[in-house]
Predicted model as a PDB file, atoms N, CA, C, CB and O in Angstrom, pLDDT in the B-factor column:
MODEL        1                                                                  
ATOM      1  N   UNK A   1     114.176-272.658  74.124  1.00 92.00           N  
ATOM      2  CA  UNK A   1     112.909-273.297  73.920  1.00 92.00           C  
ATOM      3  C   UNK A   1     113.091-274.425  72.922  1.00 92.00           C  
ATOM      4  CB  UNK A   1     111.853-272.292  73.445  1.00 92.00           C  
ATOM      5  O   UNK A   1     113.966-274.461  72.057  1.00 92.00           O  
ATOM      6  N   UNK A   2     112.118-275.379  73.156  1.00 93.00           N  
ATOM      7  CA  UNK A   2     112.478-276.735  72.286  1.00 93.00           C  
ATOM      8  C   UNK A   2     110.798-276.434  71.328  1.00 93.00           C  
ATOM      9  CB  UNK A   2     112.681-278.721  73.574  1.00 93.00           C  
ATOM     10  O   UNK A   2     109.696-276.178  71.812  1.00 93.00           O  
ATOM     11  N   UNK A   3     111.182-276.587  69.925  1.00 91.00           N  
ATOM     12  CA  UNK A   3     110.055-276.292  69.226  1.00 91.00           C  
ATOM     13  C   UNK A   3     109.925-277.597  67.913  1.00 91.00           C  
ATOM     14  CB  UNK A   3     110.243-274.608  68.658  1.00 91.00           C  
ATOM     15  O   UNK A   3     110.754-277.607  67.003  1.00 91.00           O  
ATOM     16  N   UNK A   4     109.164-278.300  67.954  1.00 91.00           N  
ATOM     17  CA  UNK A   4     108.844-279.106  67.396  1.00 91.00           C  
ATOM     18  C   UNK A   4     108.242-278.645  65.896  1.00 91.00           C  
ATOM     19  CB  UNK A   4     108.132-279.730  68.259  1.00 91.00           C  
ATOM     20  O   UNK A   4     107.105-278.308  65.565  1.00 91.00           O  
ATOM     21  N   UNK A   5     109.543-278.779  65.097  1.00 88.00           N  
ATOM     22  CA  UNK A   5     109.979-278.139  63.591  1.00 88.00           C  
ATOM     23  C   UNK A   5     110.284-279.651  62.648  1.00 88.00           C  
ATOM     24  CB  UNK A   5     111.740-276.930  63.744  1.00 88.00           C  
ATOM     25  O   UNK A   5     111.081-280.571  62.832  1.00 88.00           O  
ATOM     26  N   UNK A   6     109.434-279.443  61.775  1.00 86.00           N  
ATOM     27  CA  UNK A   6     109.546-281.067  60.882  1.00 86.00           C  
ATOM     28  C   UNK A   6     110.482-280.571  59.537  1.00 86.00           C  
ATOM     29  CB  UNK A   6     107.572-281.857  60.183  1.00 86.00           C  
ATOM     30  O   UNK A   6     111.267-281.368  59.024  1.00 86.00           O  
ATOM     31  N   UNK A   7     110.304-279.016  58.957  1.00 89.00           N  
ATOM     32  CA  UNK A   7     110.639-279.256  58.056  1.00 89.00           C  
ATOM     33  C   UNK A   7     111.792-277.272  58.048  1.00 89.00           C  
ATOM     34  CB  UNK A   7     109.164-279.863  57.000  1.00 89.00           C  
ATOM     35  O   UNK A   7     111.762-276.478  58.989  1.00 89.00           O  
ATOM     36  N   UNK A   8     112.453-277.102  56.962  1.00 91.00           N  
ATOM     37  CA  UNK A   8     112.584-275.852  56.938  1.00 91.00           C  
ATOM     38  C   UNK A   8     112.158-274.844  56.784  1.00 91.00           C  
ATOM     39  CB  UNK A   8     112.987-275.706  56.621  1.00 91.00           C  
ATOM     40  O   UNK A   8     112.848-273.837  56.944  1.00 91.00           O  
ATOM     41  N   UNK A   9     110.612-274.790  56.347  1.00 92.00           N  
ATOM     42  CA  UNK A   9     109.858-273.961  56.025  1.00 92.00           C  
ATOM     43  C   UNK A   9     109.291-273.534  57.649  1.00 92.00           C  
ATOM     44  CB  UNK A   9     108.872-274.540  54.878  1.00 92.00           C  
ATOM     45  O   UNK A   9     109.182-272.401  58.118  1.00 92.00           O  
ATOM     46  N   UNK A  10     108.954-274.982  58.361  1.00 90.00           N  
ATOM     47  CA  UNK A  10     108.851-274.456  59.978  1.00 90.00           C  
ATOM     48  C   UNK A  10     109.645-273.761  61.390  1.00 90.00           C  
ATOM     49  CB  UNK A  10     108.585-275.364  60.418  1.00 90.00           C  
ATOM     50  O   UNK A  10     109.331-273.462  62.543  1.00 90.00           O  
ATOM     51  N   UNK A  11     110.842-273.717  60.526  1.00 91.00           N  
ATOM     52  CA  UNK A  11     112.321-273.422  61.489  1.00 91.00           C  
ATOM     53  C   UNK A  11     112.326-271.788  60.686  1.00 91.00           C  
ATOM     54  CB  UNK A  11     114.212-274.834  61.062  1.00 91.00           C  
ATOM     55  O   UNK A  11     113.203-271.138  61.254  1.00 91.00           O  
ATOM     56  N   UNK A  12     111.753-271.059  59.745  1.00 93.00           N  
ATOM     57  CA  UNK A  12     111.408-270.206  59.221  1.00 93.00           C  
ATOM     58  C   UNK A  12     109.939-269.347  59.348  1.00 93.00           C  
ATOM     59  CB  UNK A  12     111.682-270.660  58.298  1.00 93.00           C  
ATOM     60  O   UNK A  12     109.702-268.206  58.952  1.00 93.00           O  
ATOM     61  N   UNK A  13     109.367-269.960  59.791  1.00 93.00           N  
ATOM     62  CA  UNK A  13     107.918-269.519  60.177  1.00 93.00           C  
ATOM     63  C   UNK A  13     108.042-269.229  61.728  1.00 93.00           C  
ATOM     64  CB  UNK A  13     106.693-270.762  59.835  1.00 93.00           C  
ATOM     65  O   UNK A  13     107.335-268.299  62.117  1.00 93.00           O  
ATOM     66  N   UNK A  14     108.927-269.954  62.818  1.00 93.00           N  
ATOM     67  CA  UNK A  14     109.084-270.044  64.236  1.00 93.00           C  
ATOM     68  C   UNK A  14     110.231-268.891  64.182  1.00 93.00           C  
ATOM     69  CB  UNK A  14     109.502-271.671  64.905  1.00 93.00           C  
ATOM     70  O   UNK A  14     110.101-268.119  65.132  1.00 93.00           O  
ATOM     71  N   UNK A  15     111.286-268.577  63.351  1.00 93.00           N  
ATOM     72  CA  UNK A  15     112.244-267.379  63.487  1.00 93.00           C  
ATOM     73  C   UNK A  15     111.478-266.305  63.452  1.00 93.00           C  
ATOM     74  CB  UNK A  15     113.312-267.238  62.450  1.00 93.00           C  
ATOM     75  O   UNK A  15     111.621-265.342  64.205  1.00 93.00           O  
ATOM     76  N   UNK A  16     110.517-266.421  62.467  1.00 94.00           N  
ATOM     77  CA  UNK A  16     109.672-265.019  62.075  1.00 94.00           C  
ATOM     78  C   UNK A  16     108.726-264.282  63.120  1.00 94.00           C  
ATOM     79  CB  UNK A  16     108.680-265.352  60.878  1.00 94.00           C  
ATOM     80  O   UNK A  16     108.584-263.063  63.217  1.00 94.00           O  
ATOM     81  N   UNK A  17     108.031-265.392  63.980  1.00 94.00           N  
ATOM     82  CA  UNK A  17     107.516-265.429  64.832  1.00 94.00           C  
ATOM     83  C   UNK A  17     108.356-264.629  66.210  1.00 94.00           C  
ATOM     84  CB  UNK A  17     107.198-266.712  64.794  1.00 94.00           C  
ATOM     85  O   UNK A  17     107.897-263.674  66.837  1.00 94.00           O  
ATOM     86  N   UNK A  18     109.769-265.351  66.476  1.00 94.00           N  
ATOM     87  CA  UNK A  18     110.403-264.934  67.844  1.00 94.00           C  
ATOM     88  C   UNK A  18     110.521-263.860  67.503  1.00 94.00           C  
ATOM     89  CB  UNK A  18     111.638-265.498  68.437  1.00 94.00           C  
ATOM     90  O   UNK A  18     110.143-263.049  68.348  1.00 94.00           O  
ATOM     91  N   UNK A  19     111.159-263.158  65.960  1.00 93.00           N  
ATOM     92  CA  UNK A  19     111.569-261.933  65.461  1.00 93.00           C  
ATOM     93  C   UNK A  19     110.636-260.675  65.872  1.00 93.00           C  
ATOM     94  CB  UNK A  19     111.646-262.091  63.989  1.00 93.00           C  
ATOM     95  O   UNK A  19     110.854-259.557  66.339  1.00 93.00           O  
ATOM     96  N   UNK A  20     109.551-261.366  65.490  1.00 93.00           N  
ATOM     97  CA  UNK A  20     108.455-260.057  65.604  1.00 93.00           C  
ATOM     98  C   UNK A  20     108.236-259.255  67.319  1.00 93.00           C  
ATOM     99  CB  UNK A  20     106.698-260.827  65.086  1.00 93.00           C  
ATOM    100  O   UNK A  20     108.085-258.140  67.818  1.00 93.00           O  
ATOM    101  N   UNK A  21     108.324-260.413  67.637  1.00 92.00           N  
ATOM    102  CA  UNK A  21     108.364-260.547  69.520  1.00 92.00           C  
ATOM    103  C   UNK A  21     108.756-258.853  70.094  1.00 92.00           C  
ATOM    104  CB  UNK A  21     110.078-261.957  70.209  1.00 92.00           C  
ATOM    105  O   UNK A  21     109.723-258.455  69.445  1.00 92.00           O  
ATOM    106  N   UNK A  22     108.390-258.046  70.864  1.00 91.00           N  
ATOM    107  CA  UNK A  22     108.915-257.128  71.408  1.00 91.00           C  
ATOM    108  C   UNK A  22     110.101-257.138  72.386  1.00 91.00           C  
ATOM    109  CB  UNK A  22     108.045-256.677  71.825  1.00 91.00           C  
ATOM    110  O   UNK A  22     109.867-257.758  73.424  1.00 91.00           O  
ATOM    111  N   UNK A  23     111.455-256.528  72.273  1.00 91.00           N  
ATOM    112  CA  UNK A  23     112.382-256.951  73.361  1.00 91.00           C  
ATOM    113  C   UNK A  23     112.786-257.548  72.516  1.00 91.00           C  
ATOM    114  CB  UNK A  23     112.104-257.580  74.658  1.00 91.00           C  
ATOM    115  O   UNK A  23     113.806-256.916  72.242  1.00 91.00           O  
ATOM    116  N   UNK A  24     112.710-258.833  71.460  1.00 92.00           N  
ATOM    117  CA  UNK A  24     113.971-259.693  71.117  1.00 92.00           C  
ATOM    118  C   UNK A  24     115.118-259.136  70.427  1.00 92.00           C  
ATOM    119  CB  UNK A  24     113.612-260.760  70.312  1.00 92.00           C  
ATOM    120  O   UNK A  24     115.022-258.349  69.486  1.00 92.00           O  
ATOM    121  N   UNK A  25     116.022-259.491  70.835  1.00 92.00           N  
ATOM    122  CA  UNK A  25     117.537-258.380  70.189  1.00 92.00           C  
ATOM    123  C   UNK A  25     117.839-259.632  69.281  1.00 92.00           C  
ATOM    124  CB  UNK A  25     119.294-257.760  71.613  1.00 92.00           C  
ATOM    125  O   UNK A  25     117.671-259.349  68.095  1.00 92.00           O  
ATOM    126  N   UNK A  26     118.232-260.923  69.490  1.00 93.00           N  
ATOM    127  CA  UNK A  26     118.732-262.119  69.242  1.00 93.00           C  
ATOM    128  C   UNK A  26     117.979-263.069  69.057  1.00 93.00           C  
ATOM    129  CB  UNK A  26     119.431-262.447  70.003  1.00 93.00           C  
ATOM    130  O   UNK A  26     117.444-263.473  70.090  1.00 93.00           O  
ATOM    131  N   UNK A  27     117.583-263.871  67.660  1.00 94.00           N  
ATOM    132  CA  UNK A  27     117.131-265.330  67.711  1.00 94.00           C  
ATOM    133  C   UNK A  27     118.226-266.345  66.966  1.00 94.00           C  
ATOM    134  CB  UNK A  27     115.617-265.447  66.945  1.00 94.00           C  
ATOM    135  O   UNK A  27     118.768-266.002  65.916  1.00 94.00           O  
ATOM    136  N   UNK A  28     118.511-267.677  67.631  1.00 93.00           N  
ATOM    137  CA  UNK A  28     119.134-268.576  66.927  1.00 93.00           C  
ATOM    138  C   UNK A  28     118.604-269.502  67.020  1.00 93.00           C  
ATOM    139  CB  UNK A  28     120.203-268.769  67.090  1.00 93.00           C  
ATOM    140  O   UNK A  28     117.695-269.636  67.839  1.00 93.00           O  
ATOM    141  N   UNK A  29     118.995-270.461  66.209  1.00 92.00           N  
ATOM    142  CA  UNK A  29     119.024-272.203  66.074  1.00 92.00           C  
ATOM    143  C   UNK A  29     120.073-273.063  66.871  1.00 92.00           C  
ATOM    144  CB  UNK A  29     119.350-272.633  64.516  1.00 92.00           C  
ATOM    145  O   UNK A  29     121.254-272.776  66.673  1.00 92.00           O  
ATOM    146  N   UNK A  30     119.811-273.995  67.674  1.00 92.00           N  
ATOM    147  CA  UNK A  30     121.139-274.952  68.166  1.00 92.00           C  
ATOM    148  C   UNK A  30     120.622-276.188  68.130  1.00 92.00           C  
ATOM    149  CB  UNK A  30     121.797-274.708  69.710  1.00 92.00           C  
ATOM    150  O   UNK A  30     119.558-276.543  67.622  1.00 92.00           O  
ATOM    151  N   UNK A  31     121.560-276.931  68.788  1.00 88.00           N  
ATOM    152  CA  UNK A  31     120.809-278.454  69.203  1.00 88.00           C  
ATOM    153  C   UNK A  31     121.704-279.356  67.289  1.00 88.00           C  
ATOM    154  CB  UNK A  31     117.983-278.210  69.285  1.00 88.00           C  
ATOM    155  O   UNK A  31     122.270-278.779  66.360  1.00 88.00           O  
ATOM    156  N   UNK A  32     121.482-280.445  67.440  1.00 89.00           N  
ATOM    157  CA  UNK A  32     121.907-281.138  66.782  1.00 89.00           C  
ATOM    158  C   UNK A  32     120.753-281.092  65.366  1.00 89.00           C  
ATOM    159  CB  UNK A  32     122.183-282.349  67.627  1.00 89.00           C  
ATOM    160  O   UNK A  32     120.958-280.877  64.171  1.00 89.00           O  
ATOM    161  N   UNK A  33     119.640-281.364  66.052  1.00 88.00           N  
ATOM    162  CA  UNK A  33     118.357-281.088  64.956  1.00 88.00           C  
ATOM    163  C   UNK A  33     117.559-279.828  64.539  1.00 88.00           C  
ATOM    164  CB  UNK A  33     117.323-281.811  65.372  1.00 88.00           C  
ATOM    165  O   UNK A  33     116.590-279.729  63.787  1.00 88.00           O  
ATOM    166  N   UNK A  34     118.319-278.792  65.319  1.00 89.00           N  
ATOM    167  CA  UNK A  34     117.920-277.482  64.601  1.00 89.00           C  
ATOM    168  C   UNK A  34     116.551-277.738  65.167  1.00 89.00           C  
ATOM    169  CB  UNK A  34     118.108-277.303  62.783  1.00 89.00           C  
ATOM    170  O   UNK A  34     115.649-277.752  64.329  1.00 89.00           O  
ATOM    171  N   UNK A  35     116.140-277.989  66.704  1.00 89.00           N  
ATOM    172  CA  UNK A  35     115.464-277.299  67.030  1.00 89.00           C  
ATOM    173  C   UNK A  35     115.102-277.223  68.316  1.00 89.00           C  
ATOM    174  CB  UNK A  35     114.773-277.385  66.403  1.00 89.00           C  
ATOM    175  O   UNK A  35     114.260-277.901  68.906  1.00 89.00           O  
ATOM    176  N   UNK A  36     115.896-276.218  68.785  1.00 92.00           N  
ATOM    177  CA  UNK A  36     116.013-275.405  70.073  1.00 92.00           C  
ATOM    178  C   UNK A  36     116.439-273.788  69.671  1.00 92.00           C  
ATOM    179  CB  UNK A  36     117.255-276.166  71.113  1.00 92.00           C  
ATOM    180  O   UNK A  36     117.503-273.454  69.149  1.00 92.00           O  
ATOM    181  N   UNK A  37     115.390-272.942  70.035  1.00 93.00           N  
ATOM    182  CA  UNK A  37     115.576-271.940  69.796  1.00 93.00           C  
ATOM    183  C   UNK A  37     116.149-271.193  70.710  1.00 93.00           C  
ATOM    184  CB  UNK A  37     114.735-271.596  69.420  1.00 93.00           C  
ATOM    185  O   UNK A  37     115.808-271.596  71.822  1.00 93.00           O  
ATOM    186  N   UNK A  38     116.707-270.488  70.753  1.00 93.00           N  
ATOM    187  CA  UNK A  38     117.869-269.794  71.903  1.00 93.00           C  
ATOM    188  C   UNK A  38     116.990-267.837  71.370  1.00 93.00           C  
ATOM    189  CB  UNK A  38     120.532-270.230  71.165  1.00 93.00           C  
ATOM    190  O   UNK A  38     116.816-267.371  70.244  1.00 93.00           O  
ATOM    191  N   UNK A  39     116.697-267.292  72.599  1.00 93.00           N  
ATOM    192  CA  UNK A  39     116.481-265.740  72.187  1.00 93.00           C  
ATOM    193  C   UNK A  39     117.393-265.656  73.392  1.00 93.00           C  
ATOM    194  CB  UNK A  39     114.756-264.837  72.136  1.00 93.00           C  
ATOM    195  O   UNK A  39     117.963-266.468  74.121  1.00 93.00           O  
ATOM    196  N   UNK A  40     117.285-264.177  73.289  1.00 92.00           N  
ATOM    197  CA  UNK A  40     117.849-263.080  73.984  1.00 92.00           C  
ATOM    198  C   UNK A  40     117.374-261.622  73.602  1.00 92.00           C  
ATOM    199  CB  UNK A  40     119.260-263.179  73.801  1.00 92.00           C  
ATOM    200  O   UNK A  40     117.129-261.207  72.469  1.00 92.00           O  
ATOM    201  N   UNK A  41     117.292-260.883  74.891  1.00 90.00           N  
ATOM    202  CA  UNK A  41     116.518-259.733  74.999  1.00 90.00           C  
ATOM    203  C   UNK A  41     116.327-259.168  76.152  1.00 90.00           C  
ATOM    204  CB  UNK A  41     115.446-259.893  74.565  1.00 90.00           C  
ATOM    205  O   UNK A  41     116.652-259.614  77.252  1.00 90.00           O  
ATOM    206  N   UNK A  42     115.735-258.064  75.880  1.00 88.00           N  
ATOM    207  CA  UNK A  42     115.105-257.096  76.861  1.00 88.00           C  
ATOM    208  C   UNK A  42     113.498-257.058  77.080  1.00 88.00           C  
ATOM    209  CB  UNK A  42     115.514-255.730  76.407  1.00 88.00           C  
ATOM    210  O   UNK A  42     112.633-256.678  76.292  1.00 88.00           O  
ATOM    211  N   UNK A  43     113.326-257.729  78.806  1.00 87.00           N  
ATOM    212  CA  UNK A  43     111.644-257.746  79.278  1.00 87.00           C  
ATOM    213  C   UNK A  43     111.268-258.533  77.931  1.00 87.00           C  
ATOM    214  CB  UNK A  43     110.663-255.906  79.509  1.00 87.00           C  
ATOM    215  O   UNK A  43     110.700-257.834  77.091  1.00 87.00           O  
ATOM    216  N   UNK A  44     111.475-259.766  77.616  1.00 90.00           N  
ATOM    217  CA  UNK A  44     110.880-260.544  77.044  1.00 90.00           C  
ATOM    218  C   UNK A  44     109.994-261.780  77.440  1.00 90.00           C  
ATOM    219  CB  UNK A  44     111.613-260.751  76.478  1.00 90.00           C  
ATOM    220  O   UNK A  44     110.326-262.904  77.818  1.00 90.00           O  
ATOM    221  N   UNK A  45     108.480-261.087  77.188  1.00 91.00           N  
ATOM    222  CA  UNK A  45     108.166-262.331  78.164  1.00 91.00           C  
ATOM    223  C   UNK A  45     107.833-263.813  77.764  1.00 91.00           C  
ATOM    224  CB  UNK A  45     107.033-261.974  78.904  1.00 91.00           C  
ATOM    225  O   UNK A  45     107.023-264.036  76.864  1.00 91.00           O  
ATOM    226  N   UNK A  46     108.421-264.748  78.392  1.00 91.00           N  
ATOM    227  CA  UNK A  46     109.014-266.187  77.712  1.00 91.00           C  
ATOM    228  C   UNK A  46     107.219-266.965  77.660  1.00 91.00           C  
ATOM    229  CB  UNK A  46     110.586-267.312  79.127  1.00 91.00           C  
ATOM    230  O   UNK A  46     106.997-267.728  76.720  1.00 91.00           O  
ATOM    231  N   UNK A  47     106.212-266.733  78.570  1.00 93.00           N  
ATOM    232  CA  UNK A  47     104.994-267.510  78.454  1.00 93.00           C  
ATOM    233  C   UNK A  47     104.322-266.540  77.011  1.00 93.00           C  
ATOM    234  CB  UNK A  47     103.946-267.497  80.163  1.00 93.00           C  
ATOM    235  O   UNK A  47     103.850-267.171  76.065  1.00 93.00           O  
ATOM    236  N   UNK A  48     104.343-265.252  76.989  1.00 94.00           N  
ATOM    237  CA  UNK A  48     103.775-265.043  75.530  1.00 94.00           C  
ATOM    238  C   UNK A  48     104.420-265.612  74.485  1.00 94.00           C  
ATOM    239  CB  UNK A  48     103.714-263.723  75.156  1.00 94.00           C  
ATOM    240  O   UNK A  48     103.684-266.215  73.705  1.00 94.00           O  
ATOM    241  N   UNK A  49     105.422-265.601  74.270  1.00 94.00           N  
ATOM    242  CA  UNK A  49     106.545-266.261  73.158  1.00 94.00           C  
ATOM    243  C   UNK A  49     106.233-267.536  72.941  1.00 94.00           C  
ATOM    244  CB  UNK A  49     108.096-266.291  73.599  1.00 94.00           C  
ATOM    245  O   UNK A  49     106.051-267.952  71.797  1.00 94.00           O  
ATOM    246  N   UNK A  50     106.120-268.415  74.163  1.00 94.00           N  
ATOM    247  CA  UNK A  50     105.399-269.675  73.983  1.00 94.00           C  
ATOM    248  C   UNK A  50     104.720-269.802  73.739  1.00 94.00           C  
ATOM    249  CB  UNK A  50     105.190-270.289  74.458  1.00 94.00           C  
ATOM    250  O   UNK A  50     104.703-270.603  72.804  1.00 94.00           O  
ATOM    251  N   UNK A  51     103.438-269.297  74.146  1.00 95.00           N  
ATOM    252  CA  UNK A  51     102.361-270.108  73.057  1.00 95.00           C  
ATOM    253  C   UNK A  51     101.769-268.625  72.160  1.00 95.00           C  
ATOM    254  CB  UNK A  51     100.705-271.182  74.132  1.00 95.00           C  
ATOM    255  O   UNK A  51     100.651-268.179  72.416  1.00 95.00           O  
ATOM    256  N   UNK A  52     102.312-268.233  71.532  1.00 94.00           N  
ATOM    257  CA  UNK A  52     102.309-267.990  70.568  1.00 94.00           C  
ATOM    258  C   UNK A  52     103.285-268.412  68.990  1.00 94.00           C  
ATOM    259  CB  UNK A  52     102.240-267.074  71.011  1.00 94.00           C  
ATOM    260  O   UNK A  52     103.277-268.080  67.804  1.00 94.00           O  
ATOM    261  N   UNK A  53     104.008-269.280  69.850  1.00 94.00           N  
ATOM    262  CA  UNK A  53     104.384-270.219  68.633  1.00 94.00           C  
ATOM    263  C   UNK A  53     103.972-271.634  68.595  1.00 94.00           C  
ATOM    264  CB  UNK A  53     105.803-270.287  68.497  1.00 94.00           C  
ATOM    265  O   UNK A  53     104.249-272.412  67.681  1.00 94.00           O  
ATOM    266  N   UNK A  54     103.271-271.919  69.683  1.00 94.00           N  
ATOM    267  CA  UNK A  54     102.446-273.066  70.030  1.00 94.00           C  
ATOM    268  C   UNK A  54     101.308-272.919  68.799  1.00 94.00           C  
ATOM    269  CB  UNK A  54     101.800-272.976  71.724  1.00 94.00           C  
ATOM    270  O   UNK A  54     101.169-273.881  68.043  1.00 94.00           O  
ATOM    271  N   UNK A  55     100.665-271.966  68.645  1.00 95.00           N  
ATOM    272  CA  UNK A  55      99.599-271.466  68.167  1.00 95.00           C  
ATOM    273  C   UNK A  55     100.097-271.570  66.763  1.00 95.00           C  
ATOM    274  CB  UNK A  55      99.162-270.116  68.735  1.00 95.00           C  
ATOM    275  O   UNK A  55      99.379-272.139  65.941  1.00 95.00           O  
ATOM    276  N   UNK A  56     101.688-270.895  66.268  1.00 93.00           N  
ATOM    277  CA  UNK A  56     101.480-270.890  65.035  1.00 93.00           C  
ATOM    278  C   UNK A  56     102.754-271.709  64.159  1.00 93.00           C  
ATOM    279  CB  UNK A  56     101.264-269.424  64.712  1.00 93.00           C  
ATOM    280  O   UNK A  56     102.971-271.659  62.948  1.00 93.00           O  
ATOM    281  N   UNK A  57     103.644-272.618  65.427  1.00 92.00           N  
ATOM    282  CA  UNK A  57     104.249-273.711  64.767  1.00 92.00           C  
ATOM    283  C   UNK A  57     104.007-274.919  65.468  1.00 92.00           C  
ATOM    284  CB  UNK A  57     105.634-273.524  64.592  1.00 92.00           C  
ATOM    285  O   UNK A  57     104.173-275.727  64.554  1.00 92.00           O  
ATOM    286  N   UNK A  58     103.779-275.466  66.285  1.00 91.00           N  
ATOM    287  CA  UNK A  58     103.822-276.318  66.867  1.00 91.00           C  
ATOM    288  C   UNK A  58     104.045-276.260  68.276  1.00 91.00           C  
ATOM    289  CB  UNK A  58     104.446-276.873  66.323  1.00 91.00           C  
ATOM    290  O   UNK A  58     104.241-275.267  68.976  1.00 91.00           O  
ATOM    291  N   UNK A  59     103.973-277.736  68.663  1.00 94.00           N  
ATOM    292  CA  UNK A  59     104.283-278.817  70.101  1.00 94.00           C  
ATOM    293  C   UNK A  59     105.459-277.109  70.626  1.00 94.00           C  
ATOM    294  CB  UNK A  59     105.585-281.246  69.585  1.00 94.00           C  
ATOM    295  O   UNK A  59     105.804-276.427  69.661  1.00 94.00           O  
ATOM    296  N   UNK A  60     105.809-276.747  71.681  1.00 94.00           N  
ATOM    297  CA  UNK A  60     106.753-275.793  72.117  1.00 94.00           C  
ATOM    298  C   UNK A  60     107.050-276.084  73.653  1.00 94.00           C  
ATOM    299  CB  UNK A  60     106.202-274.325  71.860  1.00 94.00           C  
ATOM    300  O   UNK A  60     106.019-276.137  74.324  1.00 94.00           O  
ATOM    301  N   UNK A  61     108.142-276.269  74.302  1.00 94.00           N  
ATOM    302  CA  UNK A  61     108.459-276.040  75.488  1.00 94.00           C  
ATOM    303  C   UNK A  61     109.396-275.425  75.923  1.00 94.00           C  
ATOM    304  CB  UNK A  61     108.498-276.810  75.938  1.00 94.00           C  
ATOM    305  O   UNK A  61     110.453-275.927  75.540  1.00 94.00           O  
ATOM    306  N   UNK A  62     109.528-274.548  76.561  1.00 93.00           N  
ATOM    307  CA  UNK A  62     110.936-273.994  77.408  1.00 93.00           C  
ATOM    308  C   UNK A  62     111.671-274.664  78.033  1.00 93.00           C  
ATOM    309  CB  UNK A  62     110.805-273.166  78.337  1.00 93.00           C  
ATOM    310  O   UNK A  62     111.199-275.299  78.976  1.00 93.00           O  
ATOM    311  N   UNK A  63     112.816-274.741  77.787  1.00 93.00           N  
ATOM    312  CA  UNK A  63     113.847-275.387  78.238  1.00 93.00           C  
ATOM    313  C   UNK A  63     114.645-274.829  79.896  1.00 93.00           C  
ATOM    314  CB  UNK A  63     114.772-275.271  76.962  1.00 93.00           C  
ATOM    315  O   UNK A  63     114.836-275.355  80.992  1.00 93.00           O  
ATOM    316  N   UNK A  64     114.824-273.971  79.490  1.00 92.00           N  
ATOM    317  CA  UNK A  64     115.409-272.898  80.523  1.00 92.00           C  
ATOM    318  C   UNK A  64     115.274-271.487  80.364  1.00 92.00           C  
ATOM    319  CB  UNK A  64     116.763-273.026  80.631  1.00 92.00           C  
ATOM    320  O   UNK A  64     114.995-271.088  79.233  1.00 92.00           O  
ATOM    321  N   UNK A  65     115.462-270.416  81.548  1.00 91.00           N  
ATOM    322  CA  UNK A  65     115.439-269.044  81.432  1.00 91.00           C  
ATOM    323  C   UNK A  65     116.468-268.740  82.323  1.00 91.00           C  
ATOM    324  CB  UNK A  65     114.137-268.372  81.711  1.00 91.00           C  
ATOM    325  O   UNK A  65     116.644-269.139  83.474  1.00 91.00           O  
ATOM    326  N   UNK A  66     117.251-267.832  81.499  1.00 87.00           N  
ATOM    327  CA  UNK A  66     118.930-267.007  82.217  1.00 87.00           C  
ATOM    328  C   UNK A  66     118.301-265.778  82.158  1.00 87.00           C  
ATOM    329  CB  UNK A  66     120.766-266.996  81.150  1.00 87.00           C  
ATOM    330  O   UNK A  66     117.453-265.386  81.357  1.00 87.00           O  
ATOM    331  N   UNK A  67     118.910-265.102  83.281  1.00 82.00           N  
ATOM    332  CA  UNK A  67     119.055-263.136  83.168  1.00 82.00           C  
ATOM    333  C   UNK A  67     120.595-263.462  82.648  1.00 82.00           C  
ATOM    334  CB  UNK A  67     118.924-261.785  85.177  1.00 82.00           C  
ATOM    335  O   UNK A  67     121.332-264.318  83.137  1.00 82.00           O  
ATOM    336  N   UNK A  68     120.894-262.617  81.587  1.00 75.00           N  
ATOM    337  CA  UNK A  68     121.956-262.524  80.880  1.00 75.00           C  
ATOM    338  C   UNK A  68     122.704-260.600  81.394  1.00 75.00           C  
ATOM    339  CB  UNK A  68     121.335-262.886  79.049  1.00 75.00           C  
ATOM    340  O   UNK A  68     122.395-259.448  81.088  1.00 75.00           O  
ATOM    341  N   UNK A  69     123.455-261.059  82.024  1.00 75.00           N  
ATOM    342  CA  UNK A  69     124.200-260.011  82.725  1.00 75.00           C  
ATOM    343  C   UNK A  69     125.361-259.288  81.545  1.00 75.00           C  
ATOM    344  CB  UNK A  69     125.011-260.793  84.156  1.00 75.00           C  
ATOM    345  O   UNK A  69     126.279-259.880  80.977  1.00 75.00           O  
ATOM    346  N   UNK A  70     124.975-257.850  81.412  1.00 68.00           N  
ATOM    347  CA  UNK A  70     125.885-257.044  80.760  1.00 68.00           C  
ATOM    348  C   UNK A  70     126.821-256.384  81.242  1.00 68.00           C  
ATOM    349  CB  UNK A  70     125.418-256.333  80.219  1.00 68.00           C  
ATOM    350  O   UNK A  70     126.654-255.489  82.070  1.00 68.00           O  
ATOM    351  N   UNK A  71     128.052-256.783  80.732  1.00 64.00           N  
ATOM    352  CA  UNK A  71     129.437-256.703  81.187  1.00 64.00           C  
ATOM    353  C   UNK A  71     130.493-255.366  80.674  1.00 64.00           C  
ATOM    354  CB  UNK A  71     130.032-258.074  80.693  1.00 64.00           C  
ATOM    355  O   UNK A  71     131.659-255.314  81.067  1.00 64.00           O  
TER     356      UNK A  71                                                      
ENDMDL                                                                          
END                                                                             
């Protein structure tokens, strides 16, 4: 997900947010500007996640969705 984060206090408020999420095993940071959020999980559903950080950080879009196959 691409989350429109101005400062570090918002790249901290949007972790806290995916964290709480039910199902999330994994949240990170990537991208050059630290802000694309990468989860991973179990039955996580990606439209609640969205705007519920729409709601409580900002501008948010999904980028892509993988089933992540366990090996």
């Amino acid at each position: 997900m691409k989350v429109h984060m101005n400062c570090q206090k918002c790249r901290t408020k949007a972790l806290k947010v995916v964290a709480a999420a039910s199902g999330v095993n994994y949240v990170g940071l990537e991208g050059e500007e630290k802000d694309k959020l990468v989860v991973i999980g179990d039955e996580v559903d990606p439209v609640k996640l969205t705007n519920s950080l729409r709601k409580k950080v900002g501008h948010t879009d999904i980028i892509s969705l993988a089933e992540v196959k366990a090996s």
